[in-house]
N, C-alpha and C positions, 0 to 999 in steps of 0.2 A: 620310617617312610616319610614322603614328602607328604606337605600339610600347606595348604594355600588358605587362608581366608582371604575371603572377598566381600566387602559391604556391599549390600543393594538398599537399596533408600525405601524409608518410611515417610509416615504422610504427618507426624507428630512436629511441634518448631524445633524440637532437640531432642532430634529419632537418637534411638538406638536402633543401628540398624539390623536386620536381618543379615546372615550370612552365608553363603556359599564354601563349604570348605572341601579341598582334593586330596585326597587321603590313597597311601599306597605302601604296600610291602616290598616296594621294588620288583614286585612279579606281576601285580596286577593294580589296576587302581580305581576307586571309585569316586564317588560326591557323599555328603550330607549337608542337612540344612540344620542351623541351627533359627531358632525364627528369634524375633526382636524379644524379649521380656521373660525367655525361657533358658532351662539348663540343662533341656534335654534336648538331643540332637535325635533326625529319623538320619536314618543312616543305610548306607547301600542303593541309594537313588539313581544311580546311574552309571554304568561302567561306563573308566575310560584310560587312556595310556596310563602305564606305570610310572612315566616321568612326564607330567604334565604342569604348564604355571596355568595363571589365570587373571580377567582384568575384567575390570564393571567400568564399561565405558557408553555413552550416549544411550542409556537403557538398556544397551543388552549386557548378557555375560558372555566371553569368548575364554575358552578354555584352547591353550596350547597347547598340544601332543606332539612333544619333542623329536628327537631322531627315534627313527624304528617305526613310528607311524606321520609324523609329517604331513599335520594336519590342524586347522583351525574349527573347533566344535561353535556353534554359536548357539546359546539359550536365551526361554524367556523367561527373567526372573519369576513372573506368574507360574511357570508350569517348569520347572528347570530339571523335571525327568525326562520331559522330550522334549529332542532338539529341532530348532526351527533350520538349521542347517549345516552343513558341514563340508570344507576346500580344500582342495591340497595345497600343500606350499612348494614340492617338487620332492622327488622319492630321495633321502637322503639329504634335506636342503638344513633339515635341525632348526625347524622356526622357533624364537626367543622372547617376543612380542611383539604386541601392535598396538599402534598407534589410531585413532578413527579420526580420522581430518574433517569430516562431511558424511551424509548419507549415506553417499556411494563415492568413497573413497576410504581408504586406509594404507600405512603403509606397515609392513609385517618384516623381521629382521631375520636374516635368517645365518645360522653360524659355520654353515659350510657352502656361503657362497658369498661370490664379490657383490651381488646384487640384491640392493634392499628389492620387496617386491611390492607395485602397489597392486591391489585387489578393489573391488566392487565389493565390501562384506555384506551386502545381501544376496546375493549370489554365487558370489564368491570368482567370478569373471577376473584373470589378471588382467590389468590397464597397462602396462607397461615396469619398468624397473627403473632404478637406480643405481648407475656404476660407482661403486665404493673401492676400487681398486688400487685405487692411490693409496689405501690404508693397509693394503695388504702387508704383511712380513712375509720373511723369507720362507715361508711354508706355501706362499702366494692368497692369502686370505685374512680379511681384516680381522676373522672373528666377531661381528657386532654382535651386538646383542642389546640392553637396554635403550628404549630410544620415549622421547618428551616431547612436547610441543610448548614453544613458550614465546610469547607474543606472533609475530608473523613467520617464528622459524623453526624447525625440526631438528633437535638435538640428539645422533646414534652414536652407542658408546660404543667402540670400537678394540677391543679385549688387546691384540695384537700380540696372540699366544704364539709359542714356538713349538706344535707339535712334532719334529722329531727331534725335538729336546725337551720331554717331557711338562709340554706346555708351558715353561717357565716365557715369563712375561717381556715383551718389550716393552718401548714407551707406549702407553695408552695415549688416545686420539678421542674427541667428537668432532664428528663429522658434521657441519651445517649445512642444512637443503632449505631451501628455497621451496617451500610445498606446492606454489601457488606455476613455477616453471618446471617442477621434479626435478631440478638442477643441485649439483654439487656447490656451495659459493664459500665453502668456508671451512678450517682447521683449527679444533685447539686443540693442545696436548695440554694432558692432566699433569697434577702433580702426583698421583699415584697411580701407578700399573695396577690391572687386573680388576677392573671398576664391576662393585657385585649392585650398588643400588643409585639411580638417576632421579632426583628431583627438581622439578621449577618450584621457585620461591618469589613471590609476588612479581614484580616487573622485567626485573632485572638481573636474578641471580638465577646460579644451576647448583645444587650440592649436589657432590658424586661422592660414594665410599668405595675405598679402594684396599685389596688386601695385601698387594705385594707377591712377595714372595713367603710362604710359610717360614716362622720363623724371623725372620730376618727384621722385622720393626718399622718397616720401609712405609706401609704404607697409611693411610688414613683417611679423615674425611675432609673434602676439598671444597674450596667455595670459587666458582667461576662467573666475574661480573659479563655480562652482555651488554650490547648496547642493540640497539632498535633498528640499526643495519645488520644484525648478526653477526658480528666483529664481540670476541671475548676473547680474553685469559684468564689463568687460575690467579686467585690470590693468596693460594699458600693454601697448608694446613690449618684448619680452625681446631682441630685435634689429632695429632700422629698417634701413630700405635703403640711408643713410646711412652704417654702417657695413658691410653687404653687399656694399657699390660698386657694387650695380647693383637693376635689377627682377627681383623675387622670384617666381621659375612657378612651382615646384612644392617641396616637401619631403618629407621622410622621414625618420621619428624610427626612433632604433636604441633610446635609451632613453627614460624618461620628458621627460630634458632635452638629447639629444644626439643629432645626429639631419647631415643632409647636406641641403642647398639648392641648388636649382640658379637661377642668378643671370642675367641678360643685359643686357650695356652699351650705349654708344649705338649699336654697329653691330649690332645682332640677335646678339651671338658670345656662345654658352652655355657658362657653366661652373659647375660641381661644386664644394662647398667645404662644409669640414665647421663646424658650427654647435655651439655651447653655450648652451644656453636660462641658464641660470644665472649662469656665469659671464658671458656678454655675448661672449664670445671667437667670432670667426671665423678658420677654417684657411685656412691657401692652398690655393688648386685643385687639386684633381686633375689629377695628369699621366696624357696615352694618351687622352685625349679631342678630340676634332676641332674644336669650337668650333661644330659645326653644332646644329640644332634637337635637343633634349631633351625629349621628351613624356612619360616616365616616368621613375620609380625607386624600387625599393622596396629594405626592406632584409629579407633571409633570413637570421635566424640570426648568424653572422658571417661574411655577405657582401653585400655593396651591387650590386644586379643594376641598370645603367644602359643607358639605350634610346640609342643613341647614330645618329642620323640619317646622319650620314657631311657632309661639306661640302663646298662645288665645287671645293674646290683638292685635296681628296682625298678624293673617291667610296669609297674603297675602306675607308675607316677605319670605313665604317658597318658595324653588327652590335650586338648583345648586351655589354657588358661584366661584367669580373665584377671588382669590387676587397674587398678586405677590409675592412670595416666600421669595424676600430678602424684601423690604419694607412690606410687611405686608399690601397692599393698597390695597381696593377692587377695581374692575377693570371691572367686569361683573357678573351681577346676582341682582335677581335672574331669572333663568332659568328653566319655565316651565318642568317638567320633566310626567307628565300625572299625578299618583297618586305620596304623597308626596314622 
């Protein structure tokens, strides 16, 4: 099942933070908490879509319920059983994430539409849209999905799937908006199709990870310079899949250039490996991992929190992990989370 952790901030100079995790069987899906300094998680806190992500931004938490309910949850970390509110994004829209610009503004990505949406997130009031239709492929739809804010401009990854061709990938695209006019002012294409994770990196840079095509080696992780009119391009792989040895889901950077991947070979079996944007180097896998589905990981601080699904030869491995950041060492887990 899908497993999101999300840090909420403590009040310590070098919190460990508190976390937020979405947990689901694919039928149904809940939360737990796990709190800053603990191994036990409360769990069953709050139902909510079976296929949900989730984001800790300007204090609150926004939990996305993707297609089938098509909806923005928003909590308060104080009380994150009950919700302070809750918006639609339009019946079928498949919201992906959001971005919070301001107060009362945000913009929310949606993957079955040409139009990013902005909203009022405390109310949840649509302000108006963003035509993204220039990105569409010939299915007539960009696909976005991931989207950033990095210095004065809005970066949406734009998937450019080919749903009646078995969503095999065109070229991927970010879309640059103009937040401050909600205008479209700008195009890059990636150097890898099928972009699964979007980061700003201090002034100037954007890393995207990109999977390609299954199999096929195509894809990797990309580093795109901007400059301060929002004019960029990629500069290439800093890592292909080729030396990853497998297809690239998800990542997560510790620092600017160093960061953990999670990888998957030709039999579906996921594994954790730490990565150097710079040097080009990849680590071997983390050990204490089940080889089953990975749908998250972030890094806290100095520790790498891994959503570990558990696999059929052994159910039981599934939970929470916790390993440290710069060793790579597991440390704690797994930790019950209620459903996987």
């Amino acid at each position: 099942g899908l497993v999101l952790t999300l840090a909420l901030p403590t009040s310590s100079a070098f919190p460990e933070s508190d976390l937020l995790i979405l947990t689901s069987d694919f039928a149904t899906g809940s939360t737990a908490h796990l709190p800053a300094g603990s191994v036990t998680a409360e769990i069953n806190l709050l139902a909510i879509h079976a296929d949900a992500v989730g984001t800790f931004q300007a204090g609150r938490i926004y939990v996305i319920n993707r297609l089938g309910q098509d909806n923005v949850l928003v909590l308060d970390p104080a009380d994150i059983a009950t919700p302070i509110g809750q918006f639609s994004t339009g019946n079928g829209s498949n919201p992906h994430d959001i971005e919070i610009l301001s107060e009362g503004k945000a913009y929310v990505t949606r993957h079955n539409s040409v139009e990013l949406m902005i909203v009022d997130p405390r109310d949840g009031a649509e302000i108006g849209t963003v035509d993204l239709s220039d990105f569409a492929d010939t299915d007539g739809l960009p696909e976005m999905s991931q989207i950033v804010r990095l210095g004065d401009f809005v970066y949406v990854a734009c998937q450019r799937l080919d749903r009646a061709n078995g969503f095999a990938p065109f070229d991927a695209r970010l879309a640059v908006i103009d937040p401050v006019t909600d205008t479209l002012v700008g195009s890059i294409v990636l150097s890898a199709t099928n972009p699964n994770s979007l980061f700003a990196v201090g002034e100037d840079r954007l890393v995207v990870s990109g999977s390609a095509g299954f199999g096929d080696r195509a894809g990797g992780i990309d580093i795109v310079a901007v400059d301060n009119a929002g004019s960029g391009a990629s500069t290439g792989f800093a890592l292909g899949e080729d030396i990853l040895g497998g297809d690239i889901s998800l990542l997560a950077l510790r620092t600017a250039t160093a960061g953990f991947a999670v990888v998957l070979d030709e039999s579906f079996a996921n594994t954790v490996v730490p990565v150097d944007l710079a040097s080009g180097q990849v680590g071997p896998p983390l050990e204490g991992l089940s080889g089953g589905f990975i749908p998250s990981l972030v890094v806290d601080g100095d520790r790498l929190l891994v959503a570990d699904q558990g696999s059929f030869s052994d159910p039981a491995s599934a939970g929470l992990k916790v390993f440290d950041a710069v060793t790579g060492v597991l440390e704690i887990g797994p930790i019950d989370t209620g459903l996987p």
